[in-house]
PDB file with SEQRES, HELIX, SHEET and CRYST1 records, atoms N, CA, C and O in Angstrom:
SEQRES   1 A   39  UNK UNK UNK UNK UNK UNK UNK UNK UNK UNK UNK UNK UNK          
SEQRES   2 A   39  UNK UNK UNK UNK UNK UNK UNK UNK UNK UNK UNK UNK UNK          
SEQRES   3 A   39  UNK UNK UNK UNK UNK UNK UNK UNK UNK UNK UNK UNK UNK          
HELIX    1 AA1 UNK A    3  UNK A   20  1                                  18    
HELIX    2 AA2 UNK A   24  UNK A   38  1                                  15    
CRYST1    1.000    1.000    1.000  90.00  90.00  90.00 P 1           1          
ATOM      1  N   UNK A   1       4.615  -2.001  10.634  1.00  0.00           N  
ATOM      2  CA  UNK A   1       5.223  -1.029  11.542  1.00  0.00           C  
ATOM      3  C   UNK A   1       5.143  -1.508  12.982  1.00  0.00           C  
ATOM      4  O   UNK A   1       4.220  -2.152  13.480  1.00  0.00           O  
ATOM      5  N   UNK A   2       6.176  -1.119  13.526  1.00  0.00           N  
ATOM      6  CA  UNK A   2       6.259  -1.560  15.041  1.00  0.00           C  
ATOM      7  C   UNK A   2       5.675  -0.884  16.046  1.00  0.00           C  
ATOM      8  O   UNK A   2       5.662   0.338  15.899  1.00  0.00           O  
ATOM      9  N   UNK A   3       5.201  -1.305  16.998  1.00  0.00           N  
ATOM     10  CA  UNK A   3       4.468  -0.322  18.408  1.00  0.00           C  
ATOM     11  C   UNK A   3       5.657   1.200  18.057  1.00  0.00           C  
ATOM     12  O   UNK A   3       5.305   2.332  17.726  1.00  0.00           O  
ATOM     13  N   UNK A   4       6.787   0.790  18.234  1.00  0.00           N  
ATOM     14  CA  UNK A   4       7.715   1.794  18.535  1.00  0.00           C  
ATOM     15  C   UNK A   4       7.352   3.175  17.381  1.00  0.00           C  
ATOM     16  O   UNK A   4       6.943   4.322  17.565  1.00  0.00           O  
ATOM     17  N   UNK A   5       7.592   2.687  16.617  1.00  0.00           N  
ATOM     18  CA  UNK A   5       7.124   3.383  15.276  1.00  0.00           C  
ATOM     19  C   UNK A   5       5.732   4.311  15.188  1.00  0.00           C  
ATOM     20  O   UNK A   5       5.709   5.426  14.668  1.00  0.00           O  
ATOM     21  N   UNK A   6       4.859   3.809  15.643  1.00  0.00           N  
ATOM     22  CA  UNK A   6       3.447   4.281  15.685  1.00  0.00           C  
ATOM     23  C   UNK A   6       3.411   5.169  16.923  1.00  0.00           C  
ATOM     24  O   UNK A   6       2.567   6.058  17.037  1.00  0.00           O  
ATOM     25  N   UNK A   7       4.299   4.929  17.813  1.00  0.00           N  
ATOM     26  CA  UNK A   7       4.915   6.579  18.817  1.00  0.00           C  
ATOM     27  C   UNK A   7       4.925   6.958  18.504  1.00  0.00           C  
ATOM     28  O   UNK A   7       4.059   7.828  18.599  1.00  0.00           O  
ATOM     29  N   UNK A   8       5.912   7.033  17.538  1.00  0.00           N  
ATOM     30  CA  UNK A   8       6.865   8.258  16.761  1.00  0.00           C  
ATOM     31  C   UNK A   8       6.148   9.159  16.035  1.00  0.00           C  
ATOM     32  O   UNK A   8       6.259  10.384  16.002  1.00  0.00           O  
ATOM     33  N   UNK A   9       5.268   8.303  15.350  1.00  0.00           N  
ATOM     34  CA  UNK A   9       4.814   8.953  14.199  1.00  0.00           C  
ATOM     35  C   UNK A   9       3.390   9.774  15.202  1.00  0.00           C  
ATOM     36  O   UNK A   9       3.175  10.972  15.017  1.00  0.00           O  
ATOM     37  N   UNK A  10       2.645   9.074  16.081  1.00  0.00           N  
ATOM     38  CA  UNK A  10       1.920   9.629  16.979  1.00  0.00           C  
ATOM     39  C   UNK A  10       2.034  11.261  17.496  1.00  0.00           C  
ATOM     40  O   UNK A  10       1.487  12.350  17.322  1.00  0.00           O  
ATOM     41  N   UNK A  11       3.020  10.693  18.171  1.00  0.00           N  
ATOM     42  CA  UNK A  11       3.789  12.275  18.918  1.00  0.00           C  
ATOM     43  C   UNK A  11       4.052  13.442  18.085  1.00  0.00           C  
ATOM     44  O   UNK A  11       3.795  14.600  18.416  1.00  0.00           O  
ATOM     45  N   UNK A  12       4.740  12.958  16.643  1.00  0.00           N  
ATOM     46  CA  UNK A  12       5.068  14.346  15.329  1.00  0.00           C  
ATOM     47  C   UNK A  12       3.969  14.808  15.225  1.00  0.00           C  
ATOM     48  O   UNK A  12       3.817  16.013  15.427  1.00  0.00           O  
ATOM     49  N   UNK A  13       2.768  13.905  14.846  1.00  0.00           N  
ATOM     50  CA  UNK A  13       1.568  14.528  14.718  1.00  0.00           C  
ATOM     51  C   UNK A  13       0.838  15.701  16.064  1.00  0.00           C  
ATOM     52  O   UNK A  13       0.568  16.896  15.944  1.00  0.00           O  
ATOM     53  N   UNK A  14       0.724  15.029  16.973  1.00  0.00           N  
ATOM     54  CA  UNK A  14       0.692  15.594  18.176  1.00  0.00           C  
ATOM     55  C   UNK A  14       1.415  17.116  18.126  1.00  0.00           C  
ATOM     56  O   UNK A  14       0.895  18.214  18.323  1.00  0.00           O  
ATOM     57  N   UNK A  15       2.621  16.819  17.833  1.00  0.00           N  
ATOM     58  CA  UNK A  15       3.273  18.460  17.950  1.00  0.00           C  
ATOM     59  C   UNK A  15       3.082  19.292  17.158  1.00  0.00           C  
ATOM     60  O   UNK A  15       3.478  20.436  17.379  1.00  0.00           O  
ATOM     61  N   UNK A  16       2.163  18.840  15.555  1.00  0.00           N  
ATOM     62  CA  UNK A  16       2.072  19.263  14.210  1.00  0.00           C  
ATOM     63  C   UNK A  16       0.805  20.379  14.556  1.00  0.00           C  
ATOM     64  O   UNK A  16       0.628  21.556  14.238  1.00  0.00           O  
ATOM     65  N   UNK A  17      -0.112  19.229  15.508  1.00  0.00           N  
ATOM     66  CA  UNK A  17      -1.723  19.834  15.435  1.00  0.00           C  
ATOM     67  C   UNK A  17      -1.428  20.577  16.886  1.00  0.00           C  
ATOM     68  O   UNK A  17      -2.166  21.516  17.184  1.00  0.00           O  
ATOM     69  N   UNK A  18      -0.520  20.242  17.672  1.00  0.00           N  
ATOM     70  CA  UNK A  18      -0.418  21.534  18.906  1.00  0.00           C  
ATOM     71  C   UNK A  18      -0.218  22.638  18.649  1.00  0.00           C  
ATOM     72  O   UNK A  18      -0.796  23.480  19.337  1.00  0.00           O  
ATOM     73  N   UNK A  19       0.742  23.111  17.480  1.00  0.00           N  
ATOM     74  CA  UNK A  19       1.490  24.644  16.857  1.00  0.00           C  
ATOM     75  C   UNK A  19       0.067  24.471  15.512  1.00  0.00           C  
ATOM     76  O   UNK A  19       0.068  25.596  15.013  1.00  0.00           O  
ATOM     77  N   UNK A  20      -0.447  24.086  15.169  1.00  0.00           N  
ATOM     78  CA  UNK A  20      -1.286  25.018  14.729  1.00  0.00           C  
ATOM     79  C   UNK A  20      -2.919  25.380  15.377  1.00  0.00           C  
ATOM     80  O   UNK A  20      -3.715  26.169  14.869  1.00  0.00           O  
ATOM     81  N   UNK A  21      -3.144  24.523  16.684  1.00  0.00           N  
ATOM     82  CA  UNK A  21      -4.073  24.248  17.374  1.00  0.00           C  
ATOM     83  C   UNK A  21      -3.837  24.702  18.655  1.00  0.00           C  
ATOM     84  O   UNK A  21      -3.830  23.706  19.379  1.00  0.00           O  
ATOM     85  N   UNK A  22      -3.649  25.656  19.274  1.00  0.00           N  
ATOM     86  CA  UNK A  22      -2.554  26.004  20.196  1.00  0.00           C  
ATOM     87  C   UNK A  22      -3.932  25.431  21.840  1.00  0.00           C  
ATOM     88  O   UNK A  22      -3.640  26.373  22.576  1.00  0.00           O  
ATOM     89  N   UNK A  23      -4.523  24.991  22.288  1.00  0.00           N  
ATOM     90  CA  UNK A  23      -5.299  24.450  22.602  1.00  0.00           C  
ATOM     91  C   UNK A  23      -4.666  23.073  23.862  1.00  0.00           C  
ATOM     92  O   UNK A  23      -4.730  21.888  23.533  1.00  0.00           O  
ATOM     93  N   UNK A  24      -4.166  23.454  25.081  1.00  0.00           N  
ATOM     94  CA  UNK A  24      -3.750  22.307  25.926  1.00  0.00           C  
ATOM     95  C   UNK A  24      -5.033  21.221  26.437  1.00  0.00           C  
ATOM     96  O   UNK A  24      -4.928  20.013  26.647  1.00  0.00           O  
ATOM     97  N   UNK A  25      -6.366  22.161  26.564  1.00  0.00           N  
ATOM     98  CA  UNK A  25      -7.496  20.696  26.900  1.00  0.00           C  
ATOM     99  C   UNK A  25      -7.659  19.789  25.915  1.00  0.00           C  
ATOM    100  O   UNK A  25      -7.898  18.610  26.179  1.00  0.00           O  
ATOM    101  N   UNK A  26      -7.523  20.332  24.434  1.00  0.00           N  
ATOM    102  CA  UNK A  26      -7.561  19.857  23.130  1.00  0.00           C  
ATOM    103  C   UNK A  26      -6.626  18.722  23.143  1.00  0.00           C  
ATOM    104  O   UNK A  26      -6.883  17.527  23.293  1.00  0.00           O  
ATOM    105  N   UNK A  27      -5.258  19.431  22.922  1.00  0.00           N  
ATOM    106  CA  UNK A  27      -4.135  18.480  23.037  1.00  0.00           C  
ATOM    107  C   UNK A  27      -4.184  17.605  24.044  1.00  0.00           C  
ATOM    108  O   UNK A  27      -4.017  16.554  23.425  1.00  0.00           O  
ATOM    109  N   UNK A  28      -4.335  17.211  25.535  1.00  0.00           N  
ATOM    110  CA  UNK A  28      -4.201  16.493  26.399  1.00  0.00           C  
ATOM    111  C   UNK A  28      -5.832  15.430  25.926  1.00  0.00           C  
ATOM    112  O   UNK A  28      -5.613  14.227  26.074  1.00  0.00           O  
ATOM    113  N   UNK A  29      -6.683  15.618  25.633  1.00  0.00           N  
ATOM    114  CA  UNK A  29      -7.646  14.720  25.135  1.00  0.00           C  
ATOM    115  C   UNK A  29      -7.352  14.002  23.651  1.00  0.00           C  
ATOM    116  O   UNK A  29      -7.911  12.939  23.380  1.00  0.00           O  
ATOM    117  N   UNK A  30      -6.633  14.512  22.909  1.00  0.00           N  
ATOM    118  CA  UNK A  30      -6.032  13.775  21.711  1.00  0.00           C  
ATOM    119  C   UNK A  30      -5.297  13.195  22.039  1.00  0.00           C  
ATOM    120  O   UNK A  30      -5.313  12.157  21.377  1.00  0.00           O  
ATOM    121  N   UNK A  31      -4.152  13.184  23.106  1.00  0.00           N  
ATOM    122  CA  UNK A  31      -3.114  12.582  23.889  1.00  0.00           C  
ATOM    123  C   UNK A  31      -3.711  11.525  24.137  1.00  0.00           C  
ATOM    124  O   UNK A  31      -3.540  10.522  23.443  1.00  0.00           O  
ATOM    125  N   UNK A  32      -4.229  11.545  24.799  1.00  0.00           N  
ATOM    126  CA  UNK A  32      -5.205  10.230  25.911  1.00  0.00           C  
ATOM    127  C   UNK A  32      -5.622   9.250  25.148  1.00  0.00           C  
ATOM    128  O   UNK A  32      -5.495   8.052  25.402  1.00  0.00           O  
ATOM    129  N   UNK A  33      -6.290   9.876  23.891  1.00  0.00           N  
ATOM    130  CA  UNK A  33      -7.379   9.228  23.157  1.00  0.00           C  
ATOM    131  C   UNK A  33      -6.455   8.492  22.426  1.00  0.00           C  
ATOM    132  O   UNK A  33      -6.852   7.336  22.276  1.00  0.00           O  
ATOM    133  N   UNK A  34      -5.241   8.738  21.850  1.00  0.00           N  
ATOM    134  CA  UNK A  34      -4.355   8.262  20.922  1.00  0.00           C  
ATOM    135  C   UNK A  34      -3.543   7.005  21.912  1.00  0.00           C  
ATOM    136  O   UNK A  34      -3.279   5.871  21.511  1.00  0.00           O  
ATOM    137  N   UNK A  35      -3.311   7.441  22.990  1.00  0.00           N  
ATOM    138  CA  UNK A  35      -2.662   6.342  23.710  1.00  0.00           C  
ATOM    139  C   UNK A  35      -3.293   5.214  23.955  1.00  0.00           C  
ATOM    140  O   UNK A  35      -2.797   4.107  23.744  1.00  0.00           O  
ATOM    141  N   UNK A  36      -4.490   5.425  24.441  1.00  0.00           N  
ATOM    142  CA  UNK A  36      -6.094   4.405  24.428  1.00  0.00           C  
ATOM    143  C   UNK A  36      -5.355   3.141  23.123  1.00  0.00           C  
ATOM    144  O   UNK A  36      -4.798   2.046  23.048  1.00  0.00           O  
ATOM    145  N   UNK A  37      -5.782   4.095  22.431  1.00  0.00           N  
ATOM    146  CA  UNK A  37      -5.559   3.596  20.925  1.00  0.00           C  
ATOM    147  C   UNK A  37      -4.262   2.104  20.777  1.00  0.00           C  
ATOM    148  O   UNK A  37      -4.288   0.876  20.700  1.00  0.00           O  
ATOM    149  N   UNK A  38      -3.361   3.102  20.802  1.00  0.00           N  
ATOM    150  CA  UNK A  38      -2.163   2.419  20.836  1.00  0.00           C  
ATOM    151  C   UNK A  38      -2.086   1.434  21.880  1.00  0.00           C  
ATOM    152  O   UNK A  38      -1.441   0.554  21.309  1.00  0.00           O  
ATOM    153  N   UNK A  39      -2.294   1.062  22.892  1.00  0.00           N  
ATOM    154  CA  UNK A  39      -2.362  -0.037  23.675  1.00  0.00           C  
ATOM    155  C   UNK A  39      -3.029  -1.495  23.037  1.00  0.00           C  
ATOM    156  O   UNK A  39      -3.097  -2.503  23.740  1.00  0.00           O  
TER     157      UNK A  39                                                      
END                                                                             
């Protein structure tokens, strides 16, 4: 799978666990942590 790809699939998740996690400090630290990642 390509960098590009592992966005994609990143971000769905991201929006999956935001609507059932409704939580913005939550979400913006999974954000971060996932981008970390991906670099």
């Amino acid at each position: 799978m390509g960098h590009r790809k592992l966005c994609d699939i990143s971000i769905l998740l991201l929006k999956a666990f935001y609507q059932i996690n409704a939580n913005e400090n939550d979400y913006q630290l999974i954000l971060l942590s996932l981008l970390t990642f991906l670099e």
